[in-house]
Backbone of each chain as ProteinMPNN parsed JSONL, in Angstrom:
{"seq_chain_A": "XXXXXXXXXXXXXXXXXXXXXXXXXXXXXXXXXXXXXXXXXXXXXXXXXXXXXXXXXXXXXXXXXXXXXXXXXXXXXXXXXXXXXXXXXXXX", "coords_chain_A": {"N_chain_A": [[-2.14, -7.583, 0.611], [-0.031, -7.349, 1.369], [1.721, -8.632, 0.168], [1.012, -7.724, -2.603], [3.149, -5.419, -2.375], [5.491, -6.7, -2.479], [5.105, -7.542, -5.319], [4.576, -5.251, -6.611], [6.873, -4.103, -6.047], [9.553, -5.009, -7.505], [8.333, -5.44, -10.115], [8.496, -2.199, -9.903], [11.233, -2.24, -9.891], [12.266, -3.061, -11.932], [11.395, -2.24, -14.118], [12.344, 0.303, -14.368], [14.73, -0.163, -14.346], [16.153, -0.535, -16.946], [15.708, 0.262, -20.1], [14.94, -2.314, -21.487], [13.976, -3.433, -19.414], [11.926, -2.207, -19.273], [10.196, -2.737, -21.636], [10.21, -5.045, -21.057], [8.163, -5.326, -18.953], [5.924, -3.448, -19.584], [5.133, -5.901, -21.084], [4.739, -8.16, -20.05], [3.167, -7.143, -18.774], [0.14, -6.528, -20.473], [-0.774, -8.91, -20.391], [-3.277, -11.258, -19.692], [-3.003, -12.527, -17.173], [-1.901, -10.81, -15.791], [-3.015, -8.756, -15.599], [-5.045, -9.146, -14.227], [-4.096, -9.588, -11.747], [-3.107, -7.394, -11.297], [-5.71, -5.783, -11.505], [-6.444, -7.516, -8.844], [-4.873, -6.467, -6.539], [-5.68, -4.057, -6.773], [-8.126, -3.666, -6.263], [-8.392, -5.029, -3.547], [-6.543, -3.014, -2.634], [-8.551, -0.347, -2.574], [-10.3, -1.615, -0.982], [-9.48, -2.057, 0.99], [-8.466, 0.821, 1.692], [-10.334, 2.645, 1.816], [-12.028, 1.28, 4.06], [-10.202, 2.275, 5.702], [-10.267, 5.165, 5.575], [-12.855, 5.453, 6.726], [-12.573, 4.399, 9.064], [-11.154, 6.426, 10.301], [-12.868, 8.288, 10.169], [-14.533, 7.27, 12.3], [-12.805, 7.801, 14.398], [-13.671, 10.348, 14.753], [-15.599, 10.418, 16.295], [-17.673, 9.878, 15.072], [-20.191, 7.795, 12.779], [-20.853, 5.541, 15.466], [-22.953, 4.47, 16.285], [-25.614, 1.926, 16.192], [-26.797, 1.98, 14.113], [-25.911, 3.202, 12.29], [-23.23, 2.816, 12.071], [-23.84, 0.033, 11.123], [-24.878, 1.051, 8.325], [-22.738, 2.81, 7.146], [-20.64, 1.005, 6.661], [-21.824, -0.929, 5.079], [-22.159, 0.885, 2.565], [-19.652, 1.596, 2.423], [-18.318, -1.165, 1.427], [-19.814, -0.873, -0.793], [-18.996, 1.222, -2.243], [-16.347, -0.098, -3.074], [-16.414, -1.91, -4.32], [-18.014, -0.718, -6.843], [-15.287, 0.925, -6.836], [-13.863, -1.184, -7.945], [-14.843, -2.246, -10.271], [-14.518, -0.257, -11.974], [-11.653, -0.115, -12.021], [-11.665, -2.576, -13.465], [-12.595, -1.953, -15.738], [-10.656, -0.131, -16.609], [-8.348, -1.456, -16.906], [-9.517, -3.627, -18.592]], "CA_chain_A": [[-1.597, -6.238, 0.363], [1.597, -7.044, 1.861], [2.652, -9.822, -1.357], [1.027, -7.144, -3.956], [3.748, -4.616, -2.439], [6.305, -7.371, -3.318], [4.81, -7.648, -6.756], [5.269, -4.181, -6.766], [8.489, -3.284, -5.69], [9.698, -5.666, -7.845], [8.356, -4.455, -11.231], [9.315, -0.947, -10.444], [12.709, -2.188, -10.283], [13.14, -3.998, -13.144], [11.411, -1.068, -15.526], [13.052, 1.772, -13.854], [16.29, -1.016, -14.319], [16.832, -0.32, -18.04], [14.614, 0.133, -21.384], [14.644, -3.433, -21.725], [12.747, -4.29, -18.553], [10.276, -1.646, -18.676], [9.55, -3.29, -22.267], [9.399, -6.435, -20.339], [7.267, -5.717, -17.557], [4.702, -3.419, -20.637], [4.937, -6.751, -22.343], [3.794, -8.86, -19.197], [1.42, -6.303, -17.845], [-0.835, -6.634, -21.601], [-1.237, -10.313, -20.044], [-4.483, -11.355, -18.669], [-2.971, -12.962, -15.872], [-1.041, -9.847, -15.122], [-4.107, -7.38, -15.588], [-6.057, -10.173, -13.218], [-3.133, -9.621, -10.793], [-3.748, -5.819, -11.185], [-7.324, -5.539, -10.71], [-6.963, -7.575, -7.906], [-4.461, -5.511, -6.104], [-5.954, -2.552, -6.827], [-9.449, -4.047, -5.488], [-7.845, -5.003, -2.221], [-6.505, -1.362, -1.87], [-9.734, 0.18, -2.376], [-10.925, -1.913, 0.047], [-8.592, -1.246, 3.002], [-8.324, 2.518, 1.851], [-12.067, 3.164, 2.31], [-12.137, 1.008, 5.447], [-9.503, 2.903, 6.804], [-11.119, 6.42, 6.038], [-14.389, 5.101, 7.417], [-12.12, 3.99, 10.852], [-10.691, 7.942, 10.372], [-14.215, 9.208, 10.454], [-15.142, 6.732, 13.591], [-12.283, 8.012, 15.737], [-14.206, 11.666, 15.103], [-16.803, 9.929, 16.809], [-19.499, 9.628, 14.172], [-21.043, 6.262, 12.735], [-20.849, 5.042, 16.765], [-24.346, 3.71, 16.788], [-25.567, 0.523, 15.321], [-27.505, 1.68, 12.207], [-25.24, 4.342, 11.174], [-22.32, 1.559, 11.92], [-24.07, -0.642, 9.583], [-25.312, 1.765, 6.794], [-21.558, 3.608, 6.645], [-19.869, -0.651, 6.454], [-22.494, -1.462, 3.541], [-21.51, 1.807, 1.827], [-17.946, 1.329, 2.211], [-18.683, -1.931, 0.267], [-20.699, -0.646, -2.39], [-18.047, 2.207, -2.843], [-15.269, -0.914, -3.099], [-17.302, -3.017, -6.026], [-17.712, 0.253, -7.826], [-13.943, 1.026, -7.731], [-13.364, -2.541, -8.536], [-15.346, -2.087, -11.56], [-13.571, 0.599, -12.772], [-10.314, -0.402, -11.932], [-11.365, -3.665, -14.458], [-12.884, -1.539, -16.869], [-9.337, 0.812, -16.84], [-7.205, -2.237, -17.268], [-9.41, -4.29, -19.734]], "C_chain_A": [[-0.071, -6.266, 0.451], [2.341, -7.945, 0.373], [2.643, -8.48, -2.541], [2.136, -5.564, -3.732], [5.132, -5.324, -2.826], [6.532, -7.466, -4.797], [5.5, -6.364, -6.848], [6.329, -3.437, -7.071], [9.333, -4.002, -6.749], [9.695, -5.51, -9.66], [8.873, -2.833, -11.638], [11.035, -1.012, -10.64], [13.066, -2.368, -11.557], [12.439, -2.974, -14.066], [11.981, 0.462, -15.183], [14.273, 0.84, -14.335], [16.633, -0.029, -15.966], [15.868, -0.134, -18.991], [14.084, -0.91, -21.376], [13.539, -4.015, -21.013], [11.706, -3.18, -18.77], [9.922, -2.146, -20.286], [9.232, -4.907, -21.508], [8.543, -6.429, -19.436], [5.659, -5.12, -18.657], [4.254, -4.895, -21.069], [4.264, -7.696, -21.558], [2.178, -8.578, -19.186], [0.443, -6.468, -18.887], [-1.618, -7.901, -21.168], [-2.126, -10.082, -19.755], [-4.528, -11.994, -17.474], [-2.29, -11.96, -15.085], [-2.124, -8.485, -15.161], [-4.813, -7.656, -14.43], [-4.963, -9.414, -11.523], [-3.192, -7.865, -10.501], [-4.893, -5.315, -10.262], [-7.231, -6.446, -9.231], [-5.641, -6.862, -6.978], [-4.983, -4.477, -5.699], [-7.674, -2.791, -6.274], [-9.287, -4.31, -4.235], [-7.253, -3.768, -1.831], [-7.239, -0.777, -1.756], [-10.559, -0.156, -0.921], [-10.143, -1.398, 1.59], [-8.514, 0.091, 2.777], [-9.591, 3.071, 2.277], [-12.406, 2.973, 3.574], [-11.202, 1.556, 6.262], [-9.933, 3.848, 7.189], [-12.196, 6.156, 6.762], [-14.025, 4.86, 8.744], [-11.408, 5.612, 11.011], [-12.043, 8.651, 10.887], [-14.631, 8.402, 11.733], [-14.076, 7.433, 14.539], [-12.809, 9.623, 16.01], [-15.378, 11.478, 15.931], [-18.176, 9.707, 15.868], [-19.353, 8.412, 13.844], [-20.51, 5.432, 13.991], [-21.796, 4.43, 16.624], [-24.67, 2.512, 15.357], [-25.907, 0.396, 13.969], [-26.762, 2.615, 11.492], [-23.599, 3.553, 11.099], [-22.503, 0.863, 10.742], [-23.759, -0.115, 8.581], [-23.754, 2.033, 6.197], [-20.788, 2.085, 6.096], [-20.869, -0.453, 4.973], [-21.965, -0.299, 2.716], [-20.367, 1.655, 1.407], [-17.382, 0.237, 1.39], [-19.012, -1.76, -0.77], [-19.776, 0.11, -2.601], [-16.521, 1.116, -3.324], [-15.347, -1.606, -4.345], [-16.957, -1.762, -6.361], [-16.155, 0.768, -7.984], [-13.255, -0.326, -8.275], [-13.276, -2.723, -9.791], [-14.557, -1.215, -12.393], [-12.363, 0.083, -12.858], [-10.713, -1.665, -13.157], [-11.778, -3.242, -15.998], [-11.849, -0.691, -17.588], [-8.562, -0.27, -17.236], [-7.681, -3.098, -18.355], [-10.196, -3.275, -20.88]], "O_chain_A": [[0.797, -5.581, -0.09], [3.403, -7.68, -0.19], [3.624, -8.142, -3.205], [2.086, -4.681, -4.588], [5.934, -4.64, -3.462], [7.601, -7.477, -5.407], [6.702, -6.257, -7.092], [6.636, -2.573, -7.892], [10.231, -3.185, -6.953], [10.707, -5.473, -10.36], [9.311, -2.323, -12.669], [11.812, -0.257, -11.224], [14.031, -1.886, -12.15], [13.135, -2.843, -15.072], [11.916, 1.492, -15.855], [14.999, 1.611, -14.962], [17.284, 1.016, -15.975], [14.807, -0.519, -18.501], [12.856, -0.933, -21.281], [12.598, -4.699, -21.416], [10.568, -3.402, -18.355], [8.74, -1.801, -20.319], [8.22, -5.607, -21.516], [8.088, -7.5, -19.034], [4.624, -5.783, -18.71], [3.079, -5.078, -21.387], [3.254, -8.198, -22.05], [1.053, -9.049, -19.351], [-0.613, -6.635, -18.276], [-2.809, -8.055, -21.437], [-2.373, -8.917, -19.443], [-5.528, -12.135, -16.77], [-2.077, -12.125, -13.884], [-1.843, -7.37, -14.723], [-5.2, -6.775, -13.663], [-5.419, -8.881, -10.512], [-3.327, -7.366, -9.384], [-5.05, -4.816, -9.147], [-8.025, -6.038, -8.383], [-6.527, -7.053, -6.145], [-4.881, -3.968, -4.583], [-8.282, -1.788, -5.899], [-10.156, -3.773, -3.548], [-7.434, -3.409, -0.667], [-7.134, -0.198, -0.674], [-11.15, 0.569, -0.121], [-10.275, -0.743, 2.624], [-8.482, 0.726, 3.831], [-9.691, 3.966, 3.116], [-12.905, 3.839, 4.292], [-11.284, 1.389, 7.479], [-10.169, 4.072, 8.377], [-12.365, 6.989, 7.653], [-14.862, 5.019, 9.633], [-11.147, 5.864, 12.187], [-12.148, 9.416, 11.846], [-15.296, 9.175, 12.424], [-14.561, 7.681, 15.643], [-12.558, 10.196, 17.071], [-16.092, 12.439, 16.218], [-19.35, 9.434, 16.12], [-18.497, 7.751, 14.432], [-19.687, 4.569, 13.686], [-21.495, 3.282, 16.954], [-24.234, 2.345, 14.218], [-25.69, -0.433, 13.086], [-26.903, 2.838, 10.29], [-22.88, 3.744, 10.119], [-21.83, 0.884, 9.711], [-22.786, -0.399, 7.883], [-23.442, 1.635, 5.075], [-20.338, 2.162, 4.953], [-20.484, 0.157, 3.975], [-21.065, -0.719, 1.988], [-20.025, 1.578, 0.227], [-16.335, 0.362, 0.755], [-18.602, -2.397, -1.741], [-19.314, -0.342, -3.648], [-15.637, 1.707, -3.944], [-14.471, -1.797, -5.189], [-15.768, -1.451, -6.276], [-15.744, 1.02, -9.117], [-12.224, -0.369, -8.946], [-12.32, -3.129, -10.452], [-14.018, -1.569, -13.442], [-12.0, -0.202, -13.999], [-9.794, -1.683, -13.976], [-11.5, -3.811, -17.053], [-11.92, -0.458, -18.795], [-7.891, 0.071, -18.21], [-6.832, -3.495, -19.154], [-10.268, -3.617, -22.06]]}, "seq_chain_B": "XXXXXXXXXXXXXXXXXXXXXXXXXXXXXXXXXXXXXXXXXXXXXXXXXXXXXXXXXXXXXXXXXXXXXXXXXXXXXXXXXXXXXXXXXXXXXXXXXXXXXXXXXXXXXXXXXXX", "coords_chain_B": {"N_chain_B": [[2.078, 0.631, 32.935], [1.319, -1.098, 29.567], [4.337, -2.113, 28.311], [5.861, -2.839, 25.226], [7.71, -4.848, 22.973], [7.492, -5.906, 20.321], [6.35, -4.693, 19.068], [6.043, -1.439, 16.969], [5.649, 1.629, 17.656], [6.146, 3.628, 20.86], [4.608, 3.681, 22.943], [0.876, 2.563, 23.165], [-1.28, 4.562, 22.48], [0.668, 5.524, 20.757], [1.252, 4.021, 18.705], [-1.338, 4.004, 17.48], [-1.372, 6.606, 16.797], [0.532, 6.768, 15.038], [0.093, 4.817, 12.83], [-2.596, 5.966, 11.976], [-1.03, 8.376, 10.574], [0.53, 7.483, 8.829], [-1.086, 6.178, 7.458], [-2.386, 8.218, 6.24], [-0.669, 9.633, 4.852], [0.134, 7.351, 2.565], [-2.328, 7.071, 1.475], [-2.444, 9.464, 0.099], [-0.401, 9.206, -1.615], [-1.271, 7.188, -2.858], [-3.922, 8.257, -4.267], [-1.946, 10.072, -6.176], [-1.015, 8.097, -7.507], [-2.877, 7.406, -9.565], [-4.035, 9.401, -10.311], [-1.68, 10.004, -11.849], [-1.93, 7.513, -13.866], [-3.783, 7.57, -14.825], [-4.119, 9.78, -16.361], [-2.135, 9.606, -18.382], [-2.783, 7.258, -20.297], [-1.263, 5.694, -22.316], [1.772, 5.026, -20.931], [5.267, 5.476, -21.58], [8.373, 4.429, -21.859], [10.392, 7.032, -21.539], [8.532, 8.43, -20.078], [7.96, 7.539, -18.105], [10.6, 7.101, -16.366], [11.49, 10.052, -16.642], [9.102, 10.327, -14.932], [9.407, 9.476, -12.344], [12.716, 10.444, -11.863], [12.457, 13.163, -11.351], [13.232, 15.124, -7.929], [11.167, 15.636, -6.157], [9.392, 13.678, -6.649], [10.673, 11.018, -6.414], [11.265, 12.338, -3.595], [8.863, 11.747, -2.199], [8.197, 9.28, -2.929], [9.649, 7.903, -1.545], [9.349, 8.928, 0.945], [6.804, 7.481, 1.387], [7.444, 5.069, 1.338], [8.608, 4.602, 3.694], [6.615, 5.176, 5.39], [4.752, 3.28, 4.695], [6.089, 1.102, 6.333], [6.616, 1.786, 8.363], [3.381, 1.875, 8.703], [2.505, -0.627, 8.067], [4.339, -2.369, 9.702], [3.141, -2.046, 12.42], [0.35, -2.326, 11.929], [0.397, -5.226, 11.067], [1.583, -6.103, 13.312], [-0.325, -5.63, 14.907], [-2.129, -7.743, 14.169], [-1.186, -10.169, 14.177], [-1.07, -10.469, 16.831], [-3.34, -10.681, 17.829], [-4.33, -13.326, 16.246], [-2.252, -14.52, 16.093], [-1.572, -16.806, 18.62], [0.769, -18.936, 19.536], [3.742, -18.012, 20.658], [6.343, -18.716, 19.25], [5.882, -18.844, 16.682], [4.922, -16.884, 15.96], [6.185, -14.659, 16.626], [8.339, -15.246, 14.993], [7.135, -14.974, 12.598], [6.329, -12.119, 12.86], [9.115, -11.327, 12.487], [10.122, -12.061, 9.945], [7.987, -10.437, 8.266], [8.799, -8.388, 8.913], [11.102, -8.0, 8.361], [10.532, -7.991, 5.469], [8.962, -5.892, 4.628], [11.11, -4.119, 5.223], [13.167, -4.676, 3.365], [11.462, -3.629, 1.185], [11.535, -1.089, 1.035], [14.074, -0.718, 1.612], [14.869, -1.047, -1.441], [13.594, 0.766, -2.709], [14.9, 2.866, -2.225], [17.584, 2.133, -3.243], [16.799, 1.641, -5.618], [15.573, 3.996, -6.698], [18.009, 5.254, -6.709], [18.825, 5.403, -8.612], [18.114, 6.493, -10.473]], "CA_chain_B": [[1.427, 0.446, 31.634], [1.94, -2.89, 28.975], [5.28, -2.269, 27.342], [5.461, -4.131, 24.318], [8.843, -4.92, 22.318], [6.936, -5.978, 19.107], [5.094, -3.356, 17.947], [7.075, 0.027, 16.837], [5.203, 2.717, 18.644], [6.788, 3.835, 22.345], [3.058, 3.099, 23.489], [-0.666, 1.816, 22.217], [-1.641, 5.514, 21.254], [1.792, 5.977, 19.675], [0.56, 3.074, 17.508], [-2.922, 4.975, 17.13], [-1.136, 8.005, 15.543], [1.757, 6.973, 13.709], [-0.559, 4.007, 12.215], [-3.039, 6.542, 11.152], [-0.725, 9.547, 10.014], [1.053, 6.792, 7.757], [-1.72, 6.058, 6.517], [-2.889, 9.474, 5.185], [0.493, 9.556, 3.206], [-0.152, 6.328, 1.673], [-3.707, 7.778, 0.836], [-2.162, 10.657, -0.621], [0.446, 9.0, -2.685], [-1.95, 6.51, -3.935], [-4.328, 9.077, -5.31], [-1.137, 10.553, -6.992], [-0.142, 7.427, -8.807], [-3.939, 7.131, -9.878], [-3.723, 10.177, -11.102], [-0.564, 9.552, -13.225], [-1.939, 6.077, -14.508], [-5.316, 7.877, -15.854], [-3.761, 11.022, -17.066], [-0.961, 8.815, -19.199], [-2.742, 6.375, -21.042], [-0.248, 5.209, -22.722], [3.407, 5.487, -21.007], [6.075, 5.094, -22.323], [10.014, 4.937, -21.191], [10.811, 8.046, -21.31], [7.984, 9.612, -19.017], [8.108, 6.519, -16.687], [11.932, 7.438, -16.058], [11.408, 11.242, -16.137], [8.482, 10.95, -13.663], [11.075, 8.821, -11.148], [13.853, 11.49, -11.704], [12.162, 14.262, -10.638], [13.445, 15.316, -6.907], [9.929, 15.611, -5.312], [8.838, 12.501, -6.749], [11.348, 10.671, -5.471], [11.206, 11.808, -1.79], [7.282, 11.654, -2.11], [7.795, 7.909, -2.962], [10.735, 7.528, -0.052], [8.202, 9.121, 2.637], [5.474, 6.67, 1.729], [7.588, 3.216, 1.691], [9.178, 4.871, 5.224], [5.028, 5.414, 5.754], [4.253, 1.304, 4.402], [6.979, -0.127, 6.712], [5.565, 2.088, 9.917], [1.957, 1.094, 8.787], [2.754, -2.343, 7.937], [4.723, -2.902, 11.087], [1.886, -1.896, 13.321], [-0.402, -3.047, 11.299], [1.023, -6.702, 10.778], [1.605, -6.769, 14.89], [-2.196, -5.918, 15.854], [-3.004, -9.068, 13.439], [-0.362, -11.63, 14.647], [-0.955, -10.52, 18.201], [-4.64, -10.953, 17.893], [-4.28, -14.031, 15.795], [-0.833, -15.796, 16.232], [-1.319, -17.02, 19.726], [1.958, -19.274, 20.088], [4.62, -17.25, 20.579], [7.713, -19.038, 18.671], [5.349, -18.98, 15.435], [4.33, -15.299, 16.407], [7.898, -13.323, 16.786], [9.341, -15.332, 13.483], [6.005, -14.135, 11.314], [6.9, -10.509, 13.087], [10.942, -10.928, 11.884], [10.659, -12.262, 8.495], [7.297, -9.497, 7.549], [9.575, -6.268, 9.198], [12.373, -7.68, 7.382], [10.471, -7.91, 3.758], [8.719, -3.969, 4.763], [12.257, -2.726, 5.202], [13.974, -4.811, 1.799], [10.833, -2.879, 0.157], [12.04, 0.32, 1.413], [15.71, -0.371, 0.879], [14.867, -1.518, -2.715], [13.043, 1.655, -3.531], [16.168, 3.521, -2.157], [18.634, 1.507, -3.984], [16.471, 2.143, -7.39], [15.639, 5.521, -7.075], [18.996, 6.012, -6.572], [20.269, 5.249, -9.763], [17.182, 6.824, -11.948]], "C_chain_B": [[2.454, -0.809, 31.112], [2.885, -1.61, 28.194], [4.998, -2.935, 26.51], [7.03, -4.023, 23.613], [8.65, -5.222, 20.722], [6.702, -5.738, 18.047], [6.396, -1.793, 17.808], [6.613, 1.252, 17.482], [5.761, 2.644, 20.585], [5.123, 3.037, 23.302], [1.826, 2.512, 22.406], [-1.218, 3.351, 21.465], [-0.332, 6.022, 20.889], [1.338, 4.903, 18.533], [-0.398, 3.775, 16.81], [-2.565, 6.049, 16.374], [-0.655, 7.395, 14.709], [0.865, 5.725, 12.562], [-1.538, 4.786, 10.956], [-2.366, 7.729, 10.04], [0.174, 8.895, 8.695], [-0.015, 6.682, 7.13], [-2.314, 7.246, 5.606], [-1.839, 10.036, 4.281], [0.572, 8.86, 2.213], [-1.183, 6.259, 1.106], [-3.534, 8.275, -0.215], [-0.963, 9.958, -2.151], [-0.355, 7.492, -3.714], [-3.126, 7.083, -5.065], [-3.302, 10.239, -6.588], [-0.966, 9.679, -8.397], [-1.65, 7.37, -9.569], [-3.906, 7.763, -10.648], [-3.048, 10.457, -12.757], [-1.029, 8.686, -14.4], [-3.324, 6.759, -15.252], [-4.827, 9.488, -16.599], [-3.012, 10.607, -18.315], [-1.325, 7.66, -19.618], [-2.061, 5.295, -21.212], [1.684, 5.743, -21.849], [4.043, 4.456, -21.308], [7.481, 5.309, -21.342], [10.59, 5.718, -20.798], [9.958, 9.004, -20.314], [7.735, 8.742, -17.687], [9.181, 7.061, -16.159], [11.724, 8.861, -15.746], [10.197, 11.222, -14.905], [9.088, 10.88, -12.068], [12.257, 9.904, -11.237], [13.705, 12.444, -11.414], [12.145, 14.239, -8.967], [12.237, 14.71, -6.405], [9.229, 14.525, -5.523], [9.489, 11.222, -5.972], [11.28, 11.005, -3.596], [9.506, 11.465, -1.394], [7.377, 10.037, -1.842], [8.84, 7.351, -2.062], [9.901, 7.679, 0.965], [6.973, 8.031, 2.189], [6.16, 5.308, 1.464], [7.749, 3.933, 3.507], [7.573, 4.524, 6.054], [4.944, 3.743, 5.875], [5.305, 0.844, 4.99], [6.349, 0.556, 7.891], [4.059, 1.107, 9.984], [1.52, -0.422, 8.725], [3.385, -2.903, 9.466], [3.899, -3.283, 12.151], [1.03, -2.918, 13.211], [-0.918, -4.819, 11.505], [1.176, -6.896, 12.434], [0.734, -6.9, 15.102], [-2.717, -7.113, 14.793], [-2.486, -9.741, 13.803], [-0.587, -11.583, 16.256], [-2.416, -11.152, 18.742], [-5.442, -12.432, 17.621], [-3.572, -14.789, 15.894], [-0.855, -15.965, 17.678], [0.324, -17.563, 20.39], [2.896, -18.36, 19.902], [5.785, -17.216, 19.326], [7.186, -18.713, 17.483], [4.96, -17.212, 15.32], [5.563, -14.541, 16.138], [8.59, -13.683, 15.421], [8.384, -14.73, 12.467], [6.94, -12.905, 11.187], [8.085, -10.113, 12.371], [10.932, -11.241, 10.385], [9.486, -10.956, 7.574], [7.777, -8.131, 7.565], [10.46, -6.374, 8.034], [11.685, -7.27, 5.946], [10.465, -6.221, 3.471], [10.323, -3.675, 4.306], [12.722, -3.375, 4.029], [12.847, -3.667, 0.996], [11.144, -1.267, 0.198], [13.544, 0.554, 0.859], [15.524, -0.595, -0.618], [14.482, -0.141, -3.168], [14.308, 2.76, -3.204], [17.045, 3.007, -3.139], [17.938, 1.934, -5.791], [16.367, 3.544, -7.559], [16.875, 6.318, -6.913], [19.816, 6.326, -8.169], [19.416, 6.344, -10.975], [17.731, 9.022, -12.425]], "O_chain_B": [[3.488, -1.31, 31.551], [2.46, -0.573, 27.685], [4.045, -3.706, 26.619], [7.55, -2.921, 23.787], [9.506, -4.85, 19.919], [6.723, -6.093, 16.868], [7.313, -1.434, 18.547], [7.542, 1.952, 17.886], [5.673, 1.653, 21.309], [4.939, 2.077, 24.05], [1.912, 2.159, 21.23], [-1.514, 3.428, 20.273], [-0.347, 7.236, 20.69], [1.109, 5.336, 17.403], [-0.265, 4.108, 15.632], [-3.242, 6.458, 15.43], [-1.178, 7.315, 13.597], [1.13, 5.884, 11.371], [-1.515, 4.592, 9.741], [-2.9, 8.007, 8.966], [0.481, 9.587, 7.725], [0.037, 7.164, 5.998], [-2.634, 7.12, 4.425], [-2.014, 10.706, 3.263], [0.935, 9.272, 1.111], [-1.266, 5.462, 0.172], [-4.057, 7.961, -1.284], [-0.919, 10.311, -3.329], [-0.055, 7.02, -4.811], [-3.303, 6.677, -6.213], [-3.757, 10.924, -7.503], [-0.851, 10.002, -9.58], [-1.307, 7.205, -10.739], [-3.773, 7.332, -11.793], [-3.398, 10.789, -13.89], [-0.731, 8.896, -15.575], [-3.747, 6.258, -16.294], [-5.558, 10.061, -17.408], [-3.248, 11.26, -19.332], [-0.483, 6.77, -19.491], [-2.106, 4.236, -20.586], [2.474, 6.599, -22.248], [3.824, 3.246, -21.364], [7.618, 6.086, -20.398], [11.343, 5.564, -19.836], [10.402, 10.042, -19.824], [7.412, 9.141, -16.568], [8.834, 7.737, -15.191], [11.75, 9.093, -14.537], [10.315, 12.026, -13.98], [9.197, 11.666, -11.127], [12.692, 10.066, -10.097], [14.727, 13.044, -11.081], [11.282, 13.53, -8.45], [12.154, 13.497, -6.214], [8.381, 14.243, -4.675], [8.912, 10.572, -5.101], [11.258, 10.2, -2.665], [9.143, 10.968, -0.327], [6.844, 9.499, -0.871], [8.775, 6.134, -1.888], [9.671, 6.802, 1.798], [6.126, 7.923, 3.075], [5.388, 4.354, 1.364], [6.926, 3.638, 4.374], [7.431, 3.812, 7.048], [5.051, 3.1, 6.919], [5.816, -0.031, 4.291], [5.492, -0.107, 8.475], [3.692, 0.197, 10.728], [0.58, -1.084, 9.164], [2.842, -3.761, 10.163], [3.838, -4.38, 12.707], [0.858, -3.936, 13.881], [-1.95, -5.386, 11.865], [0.826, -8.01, 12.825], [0.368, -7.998, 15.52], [-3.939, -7.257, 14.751], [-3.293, -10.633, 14.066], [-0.307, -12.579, 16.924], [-2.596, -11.867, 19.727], [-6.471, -12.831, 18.166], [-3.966, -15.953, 15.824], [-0.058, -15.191, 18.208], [0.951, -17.005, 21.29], [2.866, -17.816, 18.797], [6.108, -16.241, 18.646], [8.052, -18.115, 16.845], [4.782, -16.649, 14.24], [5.608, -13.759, 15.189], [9.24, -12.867, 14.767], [8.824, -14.032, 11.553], [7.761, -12.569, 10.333], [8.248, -9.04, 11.789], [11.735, -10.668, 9.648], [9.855, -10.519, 6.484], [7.526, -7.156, 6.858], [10.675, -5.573, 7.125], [12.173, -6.344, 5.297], [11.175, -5.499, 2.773], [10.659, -3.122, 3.259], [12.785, -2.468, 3.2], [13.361, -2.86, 0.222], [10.903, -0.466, -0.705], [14.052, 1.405, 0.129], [16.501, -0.051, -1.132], [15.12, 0.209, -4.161], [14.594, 3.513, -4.135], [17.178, 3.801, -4.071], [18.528, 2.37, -6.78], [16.966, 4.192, -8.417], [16.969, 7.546, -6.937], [20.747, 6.996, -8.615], [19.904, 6.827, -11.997], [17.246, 9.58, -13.409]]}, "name": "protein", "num_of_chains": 2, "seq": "XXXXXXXXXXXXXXXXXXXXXXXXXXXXXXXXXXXXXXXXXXXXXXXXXXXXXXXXXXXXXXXXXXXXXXXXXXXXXXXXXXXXXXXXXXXXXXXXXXXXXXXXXXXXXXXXXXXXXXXXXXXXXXXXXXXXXXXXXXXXXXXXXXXXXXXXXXXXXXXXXXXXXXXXXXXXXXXXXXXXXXXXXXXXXXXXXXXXXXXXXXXXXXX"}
């Protein structure tokens, strides 16, 4: 998370910089190693954003116990694939 | 109580808030850009630049690096503290990952300054 805020910061400079770069960074981003580099970004945020809300909803005290621990974790997974999916179906 | 010099919170539940209340800005401003990126298809130069030049966008995207260098700070300590046992290898992780947080912060200052 912490590199793809490098990536990040990094592209917004250089297409906020001038016309030129934000045709250069469009002209990357079409890549498939730069869509790859996308989706997985944006699959690793899903994942820590969900697992964070899900540690938001534990400090209210709910999913405490072992099977509602589990069930809410496997969920929080299956909700991570499915934005994964999308996120690869939005970029390819 | 453990002091700590490390970590950025005065205490362990100053960590516990400011960890979480960053994070519900960085929530919030990631369902924004989501937003943007599925509403706008296609952008283009001119609405990339106008969405950056608008005031409120700008401090929106100032309060959530300020947010990702709190949450990262924290963050990045309860994993090296948990994980980086030796010390000397431990405190330089800590100094060279605060420093990158804050270049990513000063960088988004320094650009949004000019847009």
């Amino acid at each position: 998370m912490f590199f793809a805020m490098g990536i990040l910061m990094w592209l917004l400079a250089v297409s906020l910089g001038s016309e030129s770069g934000f045709e250069c960074v469009q002209e990357w981003s079409s890549s498939f190693f730069a869509k790859f580099i996308y989706w997985g970004i944006l699959t690793a945020l899903a994942y820590h954003l969900l697992g964070g809300l899900r540690h938001l909803v534990m400090d209210l005290g709910f999913w405490e116990e072992i099977q509602s621990g589990n069930s809410s974790a496997q969920i929080t997974i299956a909700l991570t694939i499915v934005l994964s999916v999308l996120a690869g179906v939005w970029l390819w | 109580m453990v002091t700590n010099a490390g970590t950025l919170g005065r205490s362990g539940v100053h960590d516990f808030v400011l960890i979480r209340a960053s994070a519900l800005v960085l929530t919030a401003y990631a369902i924004f850009m989501v937003c943007f990126f599925v509403c706008t298809p296609q952008v283009t130069y001119a609405e990339w630049v106008g969405l950056f030049s608008q005031t409120w966008v700008k401090v929106f995207t100032l309060i959530t690096l300020i947010s990702l260098l709190v949450h990262a700070w924290i963050g990045l300590w309860q994993v090296l503290t948990d994980y980086v046992k030796p010390v000397a290898v431990r405190i330089s992780l800590q100094f060279i990952l605060n420093i990158a947080a804050l270049a990513y912060l000063v960088t988004g200052i320094v650009v949004l300054w000019g847009v």
